[in-house]
Jmol script that loads the backbone (N, CA, C; Angstrom):
load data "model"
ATOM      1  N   UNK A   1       0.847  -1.177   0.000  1.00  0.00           N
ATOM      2  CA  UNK A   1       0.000   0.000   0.000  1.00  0.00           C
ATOM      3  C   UNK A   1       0.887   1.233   0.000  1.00  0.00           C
ATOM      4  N   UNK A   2       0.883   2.128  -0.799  1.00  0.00           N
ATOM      5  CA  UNK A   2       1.555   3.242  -0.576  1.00  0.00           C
ATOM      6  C   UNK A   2       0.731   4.338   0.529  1.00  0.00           C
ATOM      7  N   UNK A   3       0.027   4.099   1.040  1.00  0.00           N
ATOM      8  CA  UNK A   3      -0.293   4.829   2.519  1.00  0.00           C
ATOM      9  C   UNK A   3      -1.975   5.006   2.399  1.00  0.00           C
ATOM     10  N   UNK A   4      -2.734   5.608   3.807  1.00  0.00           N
ATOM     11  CA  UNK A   4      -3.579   5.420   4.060  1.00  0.00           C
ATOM     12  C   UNK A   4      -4.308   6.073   2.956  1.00  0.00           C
ATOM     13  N   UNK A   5      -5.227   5.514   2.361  1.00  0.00           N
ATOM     14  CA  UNK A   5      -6.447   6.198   1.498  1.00  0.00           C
ATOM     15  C   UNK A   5      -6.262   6.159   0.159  1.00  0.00           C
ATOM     16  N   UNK A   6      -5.056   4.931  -0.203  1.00  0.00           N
ATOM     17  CA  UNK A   6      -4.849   5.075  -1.581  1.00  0.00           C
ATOM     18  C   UNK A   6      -5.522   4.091  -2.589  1.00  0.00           C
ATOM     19  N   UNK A   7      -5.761   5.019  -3.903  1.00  0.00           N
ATOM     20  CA  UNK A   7      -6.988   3.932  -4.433  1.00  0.00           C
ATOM     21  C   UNK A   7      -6.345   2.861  -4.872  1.00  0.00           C
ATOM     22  N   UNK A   8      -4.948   3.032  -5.555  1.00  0.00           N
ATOM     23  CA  UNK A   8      -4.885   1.420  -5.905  1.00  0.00           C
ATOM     24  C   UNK A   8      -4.735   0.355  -5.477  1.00  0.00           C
ATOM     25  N   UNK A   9      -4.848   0.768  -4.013  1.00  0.00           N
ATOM     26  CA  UNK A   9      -4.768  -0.668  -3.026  1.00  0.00           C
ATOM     27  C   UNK A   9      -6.234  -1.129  -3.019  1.00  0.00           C
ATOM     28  N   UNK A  10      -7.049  -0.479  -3.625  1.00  0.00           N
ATOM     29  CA  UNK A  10      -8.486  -1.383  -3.456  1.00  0.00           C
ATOM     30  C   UNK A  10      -9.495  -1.046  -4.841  1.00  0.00           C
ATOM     31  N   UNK A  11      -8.712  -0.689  -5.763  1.00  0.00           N
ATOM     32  CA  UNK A  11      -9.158  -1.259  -7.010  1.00  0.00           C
ATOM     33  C   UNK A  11      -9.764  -2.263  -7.533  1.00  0.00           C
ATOM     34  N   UNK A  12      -9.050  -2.938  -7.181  1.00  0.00           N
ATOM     35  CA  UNK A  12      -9.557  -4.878  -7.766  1.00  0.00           C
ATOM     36  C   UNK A  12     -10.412  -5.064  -7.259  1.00  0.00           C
ATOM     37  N   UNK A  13     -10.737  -5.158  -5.998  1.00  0.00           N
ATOM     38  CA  UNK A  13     -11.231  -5.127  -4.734  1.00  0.00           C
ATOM     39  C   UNK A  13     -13.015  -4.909  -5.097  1.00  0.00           C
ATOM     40  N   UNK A  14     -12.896  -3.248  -5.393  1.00  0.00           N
ATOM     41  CA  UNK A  14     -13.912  -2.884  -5.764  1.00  0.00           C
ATOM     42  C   UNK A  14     -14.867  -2.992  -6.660  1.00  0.00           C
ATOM     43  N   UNK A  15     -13.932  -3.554  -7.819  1.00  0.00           N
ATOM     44  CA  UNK A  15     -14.566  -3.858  -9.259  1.00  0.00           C
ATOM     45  C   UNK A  15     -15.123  -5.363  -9.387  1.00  0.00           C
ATOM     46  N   UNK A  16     -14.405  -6.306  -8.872  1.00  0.00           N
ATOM     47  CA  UNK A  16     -14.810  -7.427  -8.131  1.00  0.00           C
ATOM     48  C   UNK A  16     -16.396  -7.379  -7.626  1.00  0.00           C
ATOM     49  N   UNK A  17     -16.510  -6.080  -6.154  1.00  0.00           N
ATOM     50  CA  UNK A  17     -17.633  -6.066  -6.019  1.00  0.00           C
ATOM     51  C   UNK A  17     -19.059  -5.516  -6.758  1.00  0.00           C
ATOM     52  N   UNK A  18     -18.060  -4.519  -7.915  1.00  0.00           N
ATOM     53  CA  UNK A  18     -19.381  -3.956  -8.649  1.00  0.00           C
ATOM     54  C   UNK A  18     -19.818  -5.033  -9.975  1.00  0.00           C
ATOM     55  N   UNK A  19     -18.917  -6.072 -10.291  1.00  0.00           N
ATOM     56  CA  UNK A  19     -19.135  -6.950 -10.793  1.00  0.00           C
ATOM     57  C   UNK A  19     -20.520  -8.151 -10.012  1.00  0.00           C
ATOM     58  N   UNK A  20     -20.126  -8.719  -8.742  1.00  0.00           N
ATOM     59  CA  UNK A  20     -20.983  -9.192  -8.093  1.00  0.00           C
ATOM     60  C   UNK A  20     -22.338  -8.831  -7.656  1.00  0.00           C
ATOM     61  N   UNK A  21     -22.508  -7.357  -7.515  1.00  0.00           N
ATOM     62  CA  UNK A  21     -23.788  -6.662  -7.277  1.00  0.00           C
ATOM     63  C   UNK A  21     -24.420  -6.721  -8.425  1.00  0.00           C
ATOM     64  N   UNK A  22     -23.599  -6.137  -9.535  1.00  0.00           N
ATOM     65  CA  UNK A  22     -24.896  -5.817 -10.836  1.00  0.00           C
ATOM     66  C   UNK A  22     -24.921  -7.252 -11.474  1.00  0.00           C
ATOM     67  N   UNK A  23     -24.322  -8.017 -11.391  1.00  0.00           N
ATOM     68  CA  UNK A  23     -24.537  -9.298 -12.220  1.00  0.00           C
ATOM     69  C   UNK A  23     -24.836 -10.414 -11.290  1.00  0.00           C
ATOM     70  N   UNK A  24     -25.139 -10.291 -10.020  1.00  0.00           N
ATOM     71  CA  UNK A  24     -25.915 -11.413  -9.791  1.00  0.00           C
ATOM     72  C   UNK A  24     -26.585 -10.850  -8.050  1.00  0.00           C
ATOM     73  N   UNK A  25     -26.394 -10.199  -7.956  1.00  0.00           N
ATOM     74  CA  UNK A  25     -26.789  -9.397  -6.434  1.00  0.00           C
ATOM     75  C   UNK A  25     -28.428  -8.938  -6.702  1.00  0.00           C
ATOM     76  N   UNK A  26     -28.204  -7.509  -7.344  1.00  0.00           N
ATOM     77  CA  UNK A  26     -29.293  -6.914  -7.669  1.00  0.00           C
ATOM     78  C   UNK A  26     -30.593  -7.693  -8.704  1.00  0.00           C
ATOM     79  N   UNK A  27     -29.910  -9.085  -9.348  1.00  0.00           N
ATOM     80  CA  UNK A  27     -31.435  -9.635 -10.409  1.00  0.00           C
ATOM     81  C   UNK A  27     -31.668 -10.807  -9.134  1.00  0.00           C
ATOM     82  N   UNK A  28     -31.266 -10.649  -8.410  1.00  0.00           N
ATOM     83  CA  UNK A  28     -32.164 -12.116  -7.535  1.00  0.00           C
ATOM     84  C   UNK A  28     -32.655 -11.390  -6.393  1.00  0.00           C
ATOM     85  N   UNK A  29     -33.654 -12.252  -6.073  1.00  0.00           N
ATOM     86  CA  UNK A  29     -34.329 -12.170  -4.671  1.00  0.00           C
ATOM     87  C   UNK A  29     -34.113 -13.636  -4.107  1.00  0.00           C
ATOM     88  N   UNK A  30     -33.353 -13.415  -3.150  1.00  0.00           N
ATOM     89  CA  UNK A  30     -32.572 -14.527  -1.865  1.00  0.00           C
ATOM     90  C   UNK A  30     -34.069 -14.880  -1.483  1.00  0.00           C
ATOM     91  N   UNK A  31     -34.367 -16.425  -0.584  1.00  0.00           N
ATOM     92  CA  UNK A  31     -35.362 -16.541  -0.045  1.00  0.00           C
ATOM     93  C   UNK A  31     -34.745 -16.483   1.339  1.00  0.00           C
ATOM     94  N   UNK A  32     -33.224 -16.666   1.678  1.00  0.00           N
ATOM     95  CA  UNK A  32     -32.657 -16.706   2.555  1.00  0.00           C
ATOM     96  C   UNK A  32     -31.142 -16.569   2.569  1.00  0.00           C
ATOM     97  N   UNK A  33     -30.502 -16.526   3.465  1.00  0.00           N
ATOM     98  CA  UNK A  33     -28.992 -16.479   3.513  1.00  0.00           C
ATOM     99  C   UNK A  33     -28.288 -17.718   2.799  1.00  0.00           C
ATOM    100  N   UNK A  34     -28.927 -18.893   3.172  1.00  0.00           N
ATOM    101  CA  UNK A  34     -28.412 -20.216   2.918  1.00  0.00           C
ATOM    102  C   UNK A  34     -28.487 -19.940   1.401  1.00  0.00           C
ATOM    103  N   UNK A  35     -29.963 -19.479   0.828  1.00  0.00           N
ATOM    104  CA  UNK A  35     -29.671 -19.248  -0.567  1.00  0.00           C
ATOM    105  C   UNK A  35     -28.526 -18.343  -1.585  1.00  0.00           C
ATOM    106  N   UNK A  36     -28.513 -17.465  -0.677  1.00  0.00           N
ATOM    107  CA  UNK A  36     -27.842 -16.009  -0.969  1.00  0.00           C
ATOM    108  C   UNK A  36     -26.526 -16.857  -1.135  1.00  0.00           C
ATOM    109  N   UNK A  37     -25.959 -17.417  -0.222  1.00  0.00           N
ATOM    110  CA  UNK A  37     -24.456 -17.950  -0.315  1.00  0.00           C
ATOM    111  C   UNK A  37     -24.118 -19.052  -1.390  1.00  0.00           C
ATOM    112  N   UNK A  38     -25.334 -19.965  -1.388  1.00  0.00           N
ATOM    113  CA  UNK A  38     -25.064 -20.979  -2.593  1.00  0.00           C
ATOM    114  C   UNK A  38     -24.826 -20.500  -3.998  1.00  0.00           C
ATOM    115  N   UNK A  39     -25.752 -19.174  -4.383  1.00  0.00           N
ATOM    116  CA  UNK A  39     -25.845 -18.256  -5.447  1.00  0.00           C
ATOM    117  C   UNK A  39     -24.649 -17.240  -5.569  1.00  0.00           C
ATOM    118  N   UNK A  40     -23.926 -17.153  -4.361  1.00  0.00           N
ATOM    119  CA  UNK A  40     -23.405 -16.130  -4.790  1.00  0.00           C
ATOM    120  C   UNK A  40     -21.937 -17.204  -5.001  1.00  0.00           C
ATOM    121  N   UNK A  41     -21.973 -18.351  -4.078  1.00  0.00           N
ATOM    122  CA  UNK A  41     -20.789 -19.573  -4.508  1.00  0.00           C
ATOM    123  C   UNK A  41     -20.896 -20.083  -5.903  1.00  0.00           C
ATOM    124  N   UNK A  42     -21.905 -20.354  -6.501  1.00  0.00           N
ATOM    125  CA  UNK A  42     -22.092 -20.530  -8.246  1.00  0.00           C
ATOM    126  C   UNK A  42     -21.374 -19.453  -9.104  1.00  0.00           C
ATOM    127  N   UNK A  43     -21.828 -17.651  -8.554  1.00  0.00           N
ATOM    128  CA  UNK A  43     -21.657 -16.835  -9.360  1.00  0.00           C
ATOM    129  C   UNK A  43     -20.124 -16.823  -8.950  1.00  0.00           C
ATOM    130  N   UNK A  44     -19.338 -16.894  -8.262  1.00  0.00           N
ATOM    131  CA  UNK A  44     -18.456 -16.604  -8.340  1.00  0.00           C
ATOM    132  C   UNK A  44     -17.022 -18.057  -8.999  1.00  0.00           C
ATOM    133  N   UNK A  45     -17.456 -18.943  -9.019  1.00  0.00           N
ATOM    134  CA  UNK A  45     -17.289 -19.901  -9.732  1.00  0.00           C
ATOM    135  C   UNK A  45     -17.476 -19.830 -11.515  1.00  0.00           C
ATOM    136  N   UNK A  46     -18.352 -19.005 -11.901  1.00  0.00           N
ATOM    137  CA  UNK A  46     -18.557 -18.396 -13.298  1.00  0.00           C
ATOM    138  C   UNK A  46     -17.775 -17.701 -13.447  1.00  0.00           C
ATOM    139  N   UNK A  47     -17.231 -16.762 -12.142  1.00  0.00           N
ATOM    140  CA  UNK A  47     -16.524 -15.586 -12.448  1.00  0.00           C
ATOM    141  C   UNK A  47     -15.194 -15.796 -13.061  1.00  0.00           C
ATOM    142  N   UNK A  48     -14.775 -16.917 -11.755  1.00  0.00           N
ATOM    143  CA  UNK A  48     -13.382 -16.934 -12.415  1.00  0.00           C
ATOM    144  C   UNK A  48     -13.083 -18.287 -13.087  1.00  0.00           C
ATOM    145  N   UNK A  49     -13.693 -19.441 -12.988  1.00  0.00           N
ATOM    146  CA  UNK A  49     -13.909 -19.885 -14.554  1.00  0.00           C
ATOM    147  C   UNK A  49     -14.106 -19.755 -16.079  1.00  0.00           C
ATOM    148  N   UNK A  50     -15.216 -19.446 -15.947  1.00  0.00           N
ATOM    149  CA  UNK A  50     -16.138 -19.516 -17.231  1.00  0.00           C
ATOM    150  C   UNK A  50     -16.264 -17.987 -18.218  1.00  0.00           C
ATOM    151  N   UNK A  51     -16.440 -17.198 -16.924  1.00  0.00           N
ATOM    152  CA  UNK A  51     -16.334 -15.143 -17.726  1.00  0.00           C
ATOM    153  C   UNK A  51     -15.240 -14.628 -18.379  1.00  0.00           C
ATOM    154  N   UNK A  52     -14.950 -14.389 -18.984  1.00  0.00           N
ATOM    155  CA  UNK A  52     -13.175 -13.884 -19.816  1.00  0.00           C
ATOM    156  C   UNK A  52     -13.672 -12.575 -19.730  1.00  0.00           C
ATOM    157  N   UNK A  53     -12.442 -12.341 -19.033  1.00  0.00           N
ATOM    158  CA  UNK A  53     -12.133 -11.140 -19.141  1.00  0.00           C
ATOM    159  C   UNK A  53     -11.312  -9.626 -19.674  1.00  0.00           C
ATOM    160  N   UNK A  54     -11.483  -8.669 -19.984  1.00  0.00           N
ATOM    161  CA  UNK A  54     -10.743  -7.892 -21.016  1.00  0.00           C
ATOM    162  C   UNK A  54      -9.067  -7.470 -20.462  1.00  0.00           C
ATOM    163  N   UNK A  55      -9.183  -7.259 -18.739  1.00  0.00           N
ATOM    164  CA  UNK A  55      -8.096  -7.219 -18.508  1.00  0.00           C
ATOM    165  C   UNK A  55      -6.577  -7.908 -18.643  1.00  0.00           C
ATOM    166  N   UNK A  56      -7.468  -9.311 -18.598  1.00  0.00           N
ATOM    167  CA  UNK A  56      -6.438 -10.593 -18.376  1.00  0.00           C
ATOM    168  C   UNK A  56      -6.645 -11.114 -20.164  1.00  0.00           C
ATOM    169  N   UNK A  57      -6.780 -10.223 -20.755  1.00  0.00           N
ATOM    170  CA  UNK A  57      -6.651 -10.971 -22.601  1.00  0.00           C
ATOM    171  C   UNK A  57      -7.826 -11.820 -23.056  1.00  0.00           C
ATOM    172  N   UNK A  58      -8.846 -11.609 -22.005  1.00  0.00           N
ATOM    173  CA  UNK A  58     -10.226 -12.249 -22.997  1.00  0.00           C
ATOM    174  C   UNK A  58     -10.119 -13.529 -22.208  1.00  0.00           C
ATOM    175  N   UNK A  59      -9.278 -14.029 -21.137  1.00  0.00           N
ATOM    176  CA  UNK A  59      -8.716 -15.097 -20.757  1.00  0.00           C
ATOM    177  C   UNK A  59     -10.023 -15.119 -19.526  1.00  0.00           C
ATOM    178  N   UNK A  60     -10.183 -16.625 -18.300  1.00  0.00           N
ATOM    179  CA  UNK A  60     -10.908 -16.331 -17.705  1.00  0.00           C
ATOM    180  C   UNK A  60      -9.371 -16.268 -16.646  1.00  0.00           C
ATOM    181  N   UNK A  61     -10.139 -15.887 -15.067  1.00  0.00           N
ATOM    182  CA  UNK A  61      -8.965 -15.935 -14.084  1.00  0.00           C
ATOM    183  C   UNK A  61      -8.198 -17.528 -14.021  1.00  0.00           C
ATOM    184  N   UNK A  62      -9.352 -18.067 -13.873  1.00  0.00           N
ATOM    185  CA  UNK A  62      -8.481 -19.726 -13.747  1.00  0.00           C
ATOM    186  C   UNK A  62      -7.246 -19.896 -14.735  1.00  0.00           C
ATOM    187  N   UNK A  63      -7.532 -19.531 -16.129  1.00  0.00           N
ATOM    188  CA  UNK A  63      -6.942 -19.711 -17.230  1.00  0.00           C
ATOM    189  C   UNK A  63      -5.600 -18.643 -17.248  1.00  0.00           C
ATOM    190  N   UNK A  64      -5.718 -17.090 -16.851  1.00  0.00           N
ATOM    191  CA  UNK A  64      -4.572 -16.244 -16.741  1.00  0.00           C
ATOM    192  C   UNK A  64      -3.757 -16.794 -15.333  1.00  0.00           C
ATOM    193  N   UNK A  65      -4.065 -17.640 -14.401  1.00  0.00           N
ATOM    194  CA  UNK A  65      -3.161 -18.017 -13.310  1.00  0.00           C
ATOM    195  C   UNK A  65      -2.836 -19.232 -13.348  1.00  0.00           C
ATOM    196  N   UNK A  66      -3.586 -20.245 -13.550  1.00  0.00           N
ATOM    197  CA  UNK A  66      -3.326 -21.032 -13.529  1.00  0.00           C
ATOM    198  C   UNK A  66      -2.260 -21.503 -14.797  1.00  0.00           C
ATOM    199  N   UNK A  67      -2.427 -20.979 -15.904  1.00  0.00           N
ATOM    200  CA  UNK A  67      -1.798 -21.134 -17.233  1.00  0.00           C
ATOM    201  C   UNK A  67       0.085 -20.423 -16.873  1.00  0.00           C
ATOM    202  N   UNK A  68      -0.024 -19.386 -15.562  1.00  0.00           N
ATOM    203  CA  UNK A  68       1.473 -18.944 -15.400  1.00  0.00           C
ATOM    204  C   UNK A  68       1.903 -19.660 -14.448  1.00  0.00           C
ATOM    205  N   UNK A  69       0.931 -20.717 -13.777  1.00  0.00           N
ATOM    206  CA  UNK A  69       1.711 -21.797 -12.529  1.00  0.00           C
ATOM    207  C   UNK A  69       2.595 -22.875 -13.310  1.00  0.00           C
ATOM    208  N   UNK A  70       2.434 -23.094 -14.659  1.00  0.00           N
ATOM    209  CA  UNK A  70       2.919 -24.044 -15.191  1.00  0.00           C
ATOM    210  C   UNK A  70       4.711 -24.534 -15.072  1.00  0.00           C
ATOM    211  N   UNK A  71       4.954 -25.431 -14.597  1.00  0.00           N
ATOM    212  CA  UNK A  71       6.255 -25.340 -14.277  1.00  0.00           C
ATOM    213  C   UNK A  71       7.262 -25.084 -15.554  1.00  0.00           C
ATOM    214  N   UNK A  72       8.090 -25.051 -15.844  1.00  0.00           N
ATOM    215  CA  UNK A  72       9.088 -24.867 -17.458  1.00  0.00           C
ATOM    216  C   UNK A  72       9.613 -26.328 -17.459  1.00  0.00           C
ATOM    217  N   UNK A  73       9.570 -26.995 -18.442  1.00  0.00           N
ATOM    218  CA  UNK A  73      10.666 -27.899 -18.623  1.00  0.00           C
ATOM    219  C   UNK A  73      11.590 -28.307 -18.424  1.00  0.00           C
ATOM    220  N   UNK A  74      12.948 -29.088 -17.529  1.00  0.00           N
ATOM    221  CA  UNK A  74      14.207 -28.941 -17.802  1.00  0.00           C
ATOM    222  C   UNK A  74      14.442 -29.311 -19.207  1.00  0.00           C
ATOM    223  N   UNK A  75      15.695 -28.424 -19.164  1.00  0.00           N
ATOM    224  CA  UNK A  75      16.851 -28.965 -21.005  1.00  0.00           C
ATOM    225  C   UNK A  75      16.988 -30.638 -20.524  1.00  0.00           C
TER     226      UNK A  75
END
end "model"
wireframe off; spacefill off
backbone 0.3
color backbone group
């Protein structure tokens, strides 16, 4: 963090959440918490599976991290 109140320490952070509100927060009505969490455990399983995203090259998250865990070959 470069010190108290700075935005790029909570960038991601935020966009993350405005992602979660408008795309799956605000079109449902929960009948309960138990629901709310299963729905919001699906949506976020889409998120970083299945959604590609523009930042990471159209790629989804699984695919931009997991694709740089790959170990290298030895010669």
């Amino acid at each position: 963090m470069d010190g108290k109140g700075a935005w790029r320490g909570n960038v991601s952070v935020e966009r993350l959440w405005k992602s979660v509100k408008y795309e799956e927060v605000y079109l449902r009505a929960y009948a309960g918490v138990s629901e709310a969490c299963a729905s919001l455990g699906g949506y976020l399983d889409f998120y970083n599976s299945r959604r590609p995203h523009q930042g990471l090259g159209r790629q989804t998250p699984d695919q931009a991290y997991f694709n740089a865990l790959r170990p290298i070959p030895a010669a």
